[in-house]
Rosetta silent file (secondary structure, phi, psi, omega in degrees, C-alpha in Angstrom):
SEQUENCE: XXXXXXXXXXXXXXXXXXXXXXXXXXXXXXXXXXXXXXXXXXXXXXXXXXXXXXXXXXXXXXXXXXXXXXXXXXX
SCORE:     score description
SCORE:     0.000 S_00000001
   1 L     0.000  142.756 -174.770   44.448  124.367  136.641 S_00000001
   2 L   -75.525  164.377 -175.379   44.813  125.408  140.484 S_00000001
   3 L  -125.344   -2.505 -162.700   47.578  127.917  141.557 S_00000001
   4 L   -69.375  170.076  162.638   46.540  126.498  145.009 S_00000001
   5 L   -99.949  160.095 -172.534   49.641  124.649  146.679 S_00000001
   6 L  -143.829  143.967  162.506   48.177  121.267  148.408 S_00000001
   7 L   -92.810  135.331  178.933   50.699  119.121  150.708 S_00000001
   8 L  -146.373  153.258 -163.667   52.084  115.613  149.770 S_00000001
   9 L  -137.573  132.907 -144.255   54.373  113.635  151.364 S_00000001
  10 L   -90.795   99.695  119.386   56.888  111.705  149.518 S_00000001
  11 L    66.063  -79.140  167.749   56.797  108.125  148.486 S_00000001
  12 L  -131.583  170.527 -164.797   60.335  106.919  148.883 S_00000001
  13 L   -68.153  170.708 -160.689   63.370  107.037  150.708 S_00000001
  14 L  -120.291 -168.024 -163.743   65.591  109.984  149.238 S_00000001
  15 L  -145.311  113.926  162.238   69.755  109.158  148.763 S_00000001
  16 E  -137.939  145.419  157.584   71.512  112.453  150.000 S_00000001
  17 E  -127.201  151.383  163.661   75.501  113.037  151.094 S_00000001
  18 E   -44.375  146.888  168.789   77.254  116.166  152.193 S_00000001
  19 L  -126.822  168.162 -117.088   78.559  118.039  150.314 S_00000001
  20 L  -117.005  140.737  161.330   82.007  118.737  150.135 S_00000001
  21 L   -56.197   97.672  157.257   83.696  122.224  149.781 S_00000001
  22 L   100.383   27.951  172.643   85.127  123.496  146.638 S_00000001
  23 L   -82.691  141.353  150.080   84.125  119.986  144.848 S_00000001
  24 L    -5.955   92.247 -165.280   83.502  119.846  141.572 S_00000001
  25 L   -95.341    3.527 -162.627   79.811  120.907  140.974 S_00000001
  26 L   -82.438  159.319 -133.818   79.289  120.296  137.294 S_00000001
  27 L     0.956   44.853  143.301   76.266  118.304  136.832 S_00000001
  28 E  -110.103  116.056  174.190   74.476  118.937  140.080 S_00000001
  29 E   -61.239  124.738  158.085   71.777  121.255  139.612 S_00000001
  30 L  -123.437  127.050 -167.053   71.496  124.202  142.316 S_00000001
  31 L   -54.782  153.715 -167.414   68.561  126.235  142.419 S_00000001
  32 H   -43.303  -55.300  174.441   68.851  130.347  141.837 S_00000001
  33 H   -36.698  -38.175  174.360   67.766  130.850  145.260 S_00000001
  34 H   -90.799  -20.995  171.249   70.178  128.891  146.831 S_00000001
  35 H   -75.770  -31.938  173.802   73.122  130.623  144.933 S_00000001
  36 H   -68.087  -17.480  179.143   71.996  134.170  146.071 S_00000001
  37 H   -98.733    7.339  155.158   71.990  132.883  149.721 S_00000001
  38 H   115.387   74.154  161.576   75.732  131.764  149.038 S_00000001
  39 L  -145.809  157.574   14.210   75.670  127.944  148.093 S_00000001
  40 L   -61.596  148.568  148.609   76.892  125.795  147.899 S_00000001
  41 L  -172.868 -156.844 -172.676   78.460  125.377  150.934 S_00000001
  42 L   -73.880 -174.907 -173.670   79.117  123.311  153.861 S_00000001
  43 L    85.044  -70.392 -169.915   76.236  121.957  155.657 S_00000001
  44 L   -60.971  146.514 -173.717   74.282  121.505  152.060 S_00000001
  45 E   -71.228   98.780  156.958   73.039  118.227  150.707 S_00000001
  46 E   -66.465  116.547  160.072   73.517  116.815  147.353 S_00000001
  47 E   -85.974  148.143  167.164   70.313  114.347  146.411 S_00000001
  48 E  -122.317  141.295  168.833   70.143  111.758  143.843 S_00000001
  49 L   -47.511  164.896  175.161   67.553  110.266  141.482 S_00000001
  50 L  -110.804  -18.449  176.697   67.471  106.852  142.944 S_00000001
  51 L   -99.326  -11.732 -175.945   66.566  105.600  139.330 S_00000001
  52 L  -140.772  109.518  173.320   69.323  108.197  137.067 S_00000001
  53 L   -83.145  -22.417  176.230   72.059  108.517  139.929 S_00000001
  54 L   -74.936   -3.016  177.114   73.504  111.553  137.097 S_00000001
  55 L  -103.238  103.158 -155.842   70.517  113.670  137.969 S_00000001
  56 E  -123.046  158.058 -177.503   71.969  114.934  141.222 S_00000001
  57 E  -156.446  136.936 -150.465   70.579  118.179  142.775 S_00000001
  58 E  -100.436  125.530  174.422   71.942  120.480  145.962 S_00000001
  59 E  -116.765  149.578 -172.601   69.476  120.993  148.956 S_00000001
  60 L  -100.524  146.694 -155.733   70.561  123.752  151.430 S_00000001
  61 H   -39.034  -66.901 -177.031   71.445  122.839  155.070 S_00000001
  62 H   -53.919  -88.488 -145.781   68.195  124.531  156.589 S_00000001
  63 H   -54.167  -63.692  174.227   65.735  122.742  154.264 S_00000001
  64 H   -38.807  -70.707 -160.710   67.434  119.217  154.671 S_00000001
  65 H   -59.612  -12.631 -177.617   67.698  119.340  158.263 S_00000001
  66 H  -104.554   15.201 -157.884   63.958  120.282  158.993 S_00000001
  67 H  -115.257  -19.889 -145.669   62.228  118.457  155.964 S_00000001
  68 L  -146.817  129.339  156.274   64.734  114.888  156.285 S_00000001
  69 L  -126.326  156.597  173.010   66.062  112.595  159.019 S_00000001
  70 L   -29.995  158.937  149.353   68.416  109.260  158.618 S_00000001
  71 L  -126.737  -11.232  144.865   67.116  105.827  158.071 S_00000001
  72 L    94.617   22.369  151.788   70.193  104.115  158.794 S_00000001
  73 L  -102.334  140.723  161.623   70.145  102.427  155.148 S_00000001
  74 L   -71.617  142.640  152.960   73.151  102.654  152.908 S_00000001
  75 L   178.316    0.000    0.000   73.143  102.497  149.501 S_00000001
């Protein structure tokens, strides 16, 4: 198995909202990384499976904004 990294580009559209200051966080996963640089916090993303809406996971403001833009669908 490769250790190489390769680029892919993702499939489908992704379901994210702000997230909200001093909300409840229990069951959104946030990664280690992002707790040592201080997150949650404003600015950061919560994503959702689009198929398990309970598997919700926190993306941090700088990563969203250069990796993701609108698509102007709701759902």
């Amino acid at each position: 198995m490769s250790t190489t990294f390769h680029p892919y580009r993702r499939k489908v559209v992704g379901f994210y909202r702000p997230y909200i200051p001093g909300e409840d966080m229990t069951g959104i996963s946030v990664g280690d990384v992002d707790r040592v640089n201080g997150s949650p916090k404003a600015g950061d993303m919560i994503g959702r499976d689009p198929q398990d809406h309970s598997d919700q996971w926190l993306v941090n403001k700088t990563y969203f904004e250069t990796n993701f833009e609108p698509t102007g669908t709701v759902k």
